[in-house]
C-alpha positions in Angstrom: 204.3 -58.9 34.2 201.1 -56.9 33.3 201.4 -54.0 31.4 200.5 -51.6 33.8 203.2 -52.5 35.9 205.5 -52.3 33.3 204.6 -49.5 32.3 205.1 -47.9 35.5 208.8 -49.5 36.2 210.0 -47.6 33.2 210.6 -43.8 32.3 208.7 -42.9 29.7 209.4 -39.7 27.7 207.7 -38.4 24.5 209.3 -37.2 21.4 208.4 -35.6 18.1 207.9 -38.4 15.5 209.1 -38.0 12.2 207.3 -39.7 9.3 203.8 -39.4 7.9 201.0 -37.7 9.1 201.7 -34.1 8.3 201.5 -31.2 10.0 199.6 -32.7 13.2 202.7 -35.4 13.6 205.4 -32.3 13.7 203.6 -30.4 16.3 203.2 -33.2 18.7 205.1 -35.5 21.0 203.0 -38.8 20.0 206.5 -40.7 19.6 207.5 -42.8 22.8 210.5 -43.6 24.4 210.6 -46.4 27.3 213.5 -47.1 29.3 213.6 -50.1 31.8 217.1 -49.4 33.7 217.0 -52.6 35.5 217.6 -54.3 32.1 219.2 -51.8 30.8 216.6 -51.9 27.7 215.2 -48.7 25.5 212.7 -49.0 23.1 211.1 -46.4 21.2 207.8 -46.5 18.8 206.3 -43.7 16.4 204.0 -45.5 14.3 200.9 -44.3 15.0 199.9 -40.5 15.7 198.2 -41.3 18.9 200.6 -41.3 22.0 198.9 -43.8 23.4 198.8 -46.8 20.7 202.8 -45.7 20.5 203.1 -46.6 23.8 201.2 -49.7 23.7 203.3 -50.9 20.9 206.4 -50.1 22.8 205.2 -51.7 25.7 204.5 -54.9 23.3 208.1 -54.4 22.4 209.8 -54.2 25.5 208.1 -57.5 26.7 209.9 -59.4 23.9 213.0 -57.2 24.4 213.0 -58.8 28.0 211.9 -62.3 26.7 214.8 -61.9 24.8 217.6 -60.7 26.9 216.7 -61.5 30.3 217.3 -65.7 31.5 216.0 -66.8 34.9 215.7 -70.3 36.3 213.4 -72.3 34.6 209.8 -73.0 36.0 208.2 -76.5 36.4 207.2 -78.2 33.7 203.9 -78.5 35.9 203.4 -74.7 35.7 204.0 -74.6 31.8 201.7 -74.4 29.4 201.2 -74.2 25.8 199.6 -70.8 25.0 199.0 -71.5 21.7 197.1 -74.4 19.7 197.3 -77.5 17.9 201.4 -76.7 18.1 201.0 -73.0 16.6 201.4 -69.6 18.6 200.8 -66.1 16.7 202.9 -63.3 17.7 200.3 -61.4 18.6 199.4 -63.6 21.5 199.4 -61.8 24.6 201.2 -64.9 26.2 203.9 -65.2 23.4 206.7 -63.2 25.3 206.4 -65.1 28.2 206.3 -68.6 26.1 209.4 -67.4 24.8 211.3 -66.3 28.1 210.0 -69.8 29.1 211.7 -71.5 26.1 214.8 -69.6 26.0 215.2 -70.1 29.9 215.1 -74.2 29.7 217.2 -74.1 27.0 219.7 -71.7 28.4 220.1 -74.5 31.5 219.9 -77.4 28.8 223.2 -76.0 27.3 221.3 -75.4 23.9 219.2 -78.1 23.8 215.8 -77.5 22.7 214.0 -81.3 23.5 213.3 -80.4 27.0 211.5 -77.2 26.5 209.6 -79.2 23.5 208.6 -81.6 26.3 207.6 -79.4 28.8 205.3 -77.4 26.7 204.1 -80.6 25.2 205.0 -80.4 21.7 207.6 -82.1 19.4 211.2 -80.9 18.7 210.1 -80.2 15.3 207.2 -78.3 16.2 209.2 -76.4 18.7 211.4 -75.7 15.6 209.1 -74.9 13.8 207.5 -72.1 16.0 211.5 -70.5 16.7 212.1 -70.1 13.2 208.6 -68.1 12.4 211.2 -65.4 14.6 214.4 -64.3 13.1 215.1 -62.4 16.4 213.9 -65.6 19.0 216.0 -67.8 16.1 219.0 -65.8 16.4 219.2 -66.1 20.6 218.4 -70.1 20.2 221.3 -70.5 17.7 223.7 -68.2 20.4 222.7 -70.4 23.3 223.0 -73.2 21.1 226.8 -72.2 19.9 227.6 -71.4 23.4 226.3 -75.1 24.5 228.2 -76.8 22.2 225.5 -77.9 20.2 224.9 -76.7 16.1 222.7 -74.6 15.1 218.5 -75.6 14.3 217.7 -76.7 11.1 214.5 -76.2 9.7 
């Protein structure tokens, strides 16, 4: 989903940050707070003094938050495709949300197994790996999907 549509499914309110940046930072509400009540998902961000950056970062934030937490069917393996290269992704890349929503939703309907969605992004199971442990949060939902398969946890 593009940004601007997220950003106009959720409320967003504004809040005092606390933190540095002096006097101009206590005066002002450049802290953000989004809340998608579909997913029942809040996500606040106060890094910056500009309102705006906050609310890109929180919009950044609530992608992954929904990566994360929200499982659908699985797409084709004909739609899919790597958004990285040469078997790495950064987390900065726009696409790297949705490459994980991807992975975590063939996996989620492989009860925990991890080859498939290796396969239909063309890479290797350990390069797959590989990419899931560079996340302790992404890590963390594999290993739960793989518990409630059946199947033991990744190793590196």
């Amino acid at each position: 989903m593009p940004l601007d549509e997220l950003l106009r499914a959720c409320k967003c309110t504004g809040y005092q940050g606390g933190g540095p940046g002096g006097q101009f930072r206590n005066k002002t509400n450049s802290g953000v707070n989004l809340r998608l009540d579909a997913y029942n998902l809040a996500i606040k961000s106060c890094e910056s003094r500009s309102a705006n950056e906050n609310k890109v970062h929180a919009l950044h934030r609530l992608r992954m938050a929904i990566a994360l937490n929200v499982r659908e069917a699985p797409k084709a393996a004909s739609l899919l495709k790597f958004p990285g290269s040469i078997g790495h992704i950064q987390h900065s890349n726009a696409l790297y949300p949705q490459f994980i929503a991807d992975v975590l939703d063939i996996v989620a309907s492989n009860k925990g197994d991890t080859k498939e969605a290796a396969r239909a992004f063309g890479l290797t199971p350990t390069g797959l790996t590989k990419i899931l442990h560079a996340d302790k949060a992404v890590l963390a939902k594999i290993q739960e999907l793989r518990v409630a398969g059946g199947k033991p946890s990744l190793k590196r």
